[in-house]
N, C-alpha and C positions, 0 to 999 in steps of 0.2 A: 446598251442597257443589259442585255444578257450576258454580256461577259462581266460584268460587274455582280451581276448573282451568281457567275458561276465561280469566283474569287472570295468573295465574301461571305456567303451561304458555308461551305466547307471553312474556313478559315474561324467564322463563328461558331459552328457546331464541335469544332478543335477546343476552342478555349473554354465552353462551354462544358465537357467532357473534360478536360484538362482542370478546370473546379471544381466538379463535382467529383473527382478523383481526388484533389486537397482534401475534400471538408469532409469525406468517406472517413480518409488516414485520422485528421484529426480527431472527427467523430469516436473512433475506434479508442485512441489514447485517452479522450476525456473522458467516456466510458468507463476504460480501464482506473483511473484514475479516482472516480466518482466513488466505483465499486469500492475499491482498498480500502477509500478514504473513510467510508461508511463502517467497514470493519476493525478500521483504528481508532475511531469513534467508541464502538466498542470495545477494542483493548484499552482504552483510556480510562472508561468508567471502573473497569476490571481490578486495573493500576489505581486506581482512586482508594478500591477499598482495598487492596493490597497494603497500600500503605498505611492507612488507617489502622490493618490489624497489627502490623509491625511496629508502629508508635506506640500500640496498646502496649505490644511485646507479652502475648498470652497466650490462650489456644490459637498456635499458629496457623495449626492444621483450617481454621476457619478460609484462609489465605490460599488451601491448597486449592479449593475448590475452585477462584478465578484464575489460579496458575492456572490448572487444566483446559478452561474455557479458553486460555490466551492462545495455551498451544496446540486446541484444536481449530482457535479461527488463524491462525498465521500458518497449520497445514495447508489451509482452504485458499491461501491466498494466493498462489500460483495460479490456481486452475480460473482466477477471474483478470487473468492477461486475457487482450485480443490478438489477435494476429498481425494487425498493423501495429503495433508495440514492436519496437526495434530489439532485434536478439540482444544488445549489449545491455540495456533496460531489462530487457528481458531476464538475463542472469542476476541483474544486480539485486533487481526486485525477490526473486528467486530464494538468494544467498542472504540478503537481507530478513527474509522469512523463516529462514533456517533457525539462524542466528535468533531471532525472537522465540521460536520454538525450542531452542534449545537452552535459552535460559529462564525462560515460561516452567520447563521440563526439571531444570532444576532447582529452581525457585519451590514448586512441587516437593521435589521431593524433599528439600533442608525444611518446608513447614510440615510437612510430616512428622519428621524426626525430630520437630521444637529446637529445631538449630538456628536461632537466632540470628549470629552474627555471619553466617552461611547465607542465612538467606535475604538479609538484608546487601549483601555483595553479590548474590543472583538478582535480587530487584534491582538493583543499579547499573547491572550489565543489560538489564530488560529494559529500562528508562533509557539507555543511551540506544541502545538499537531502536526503540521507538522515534527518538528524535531523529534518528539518522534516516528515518523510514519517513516521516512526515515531511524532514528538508527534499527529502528524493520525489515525496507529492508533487513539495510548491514547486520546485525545480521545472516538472514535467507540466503542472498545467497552466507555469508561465510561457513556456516554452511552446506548447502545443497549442494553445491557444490562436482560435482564427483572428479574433478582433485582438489587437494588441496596445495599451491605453497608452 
């Protein structure tokens, strides 16, 4: 009887350790994950009225102001990685932010300058980085996901 607790006791307290080291990792990614998603929520609404004022095609400068709010939350988005987030994720998510920021930045500045047709080809390079950014969500919180349907 006792070598049977002395086999099983350690061998339980293993796996039990060895799961609560899974759902740590996972935890950390769906975290990560929740966070962005929350911030693309709001670059979506942002894009909402971006587009609205370029249908108007008027005071474009109205448009500049969600530019800048886009490109100040897609600076912030790096820094809402965990540490369990895998470095390759890691850069992509990164590069992916840049890339939003960068034509957030220019989008900015062509409704500044009432450049129209400028800034309607900065929003669309903004629209596709967004979607490339939200496939890269679902990707990760199918992927990371403890229960799997």
């Amino acid at each position: 009887m006792k070598m049977i607790f002395k086999r099983v006791i350690p061998v339980l307290l293993a796996t039990l350790l060895l799961q609560s080291c899974i759902f740590y990792a996972a935890y950390g990614i769906l975290r990560t994950i929740q966070d962005i998603n929350m911030l693309l929520r709001t670059v979506h609404s942002s894009m909402t009225t971006i587009q609205t004022v370029l249908k108007e095609g008027t005071d474009l400068k109205r448009a500049a102001k969600d530019g800048r709010l886009i490109s100040t939350l897609a600076e912030k988005i790096p820094g809402l990685i965990r540490g369990q987030v895998e470095k390759a994720v890691s850069d992509k998510i990164g590069l992916l932010s840049g890339d939003l920021k960068t034509s957030a930045l220019n989008l900015t500045k062509h409704a500044v300058d009432e450049n129209l047709k400028e800034a309607y080809q900065a929003y669309n390079e903004m629209a596709d980085t967004y979607n490339k950014f939200t496939e890269l969500m679902a990707d990760l919180a199918q992927t990371a996901s403890p229960v799997s349907p």
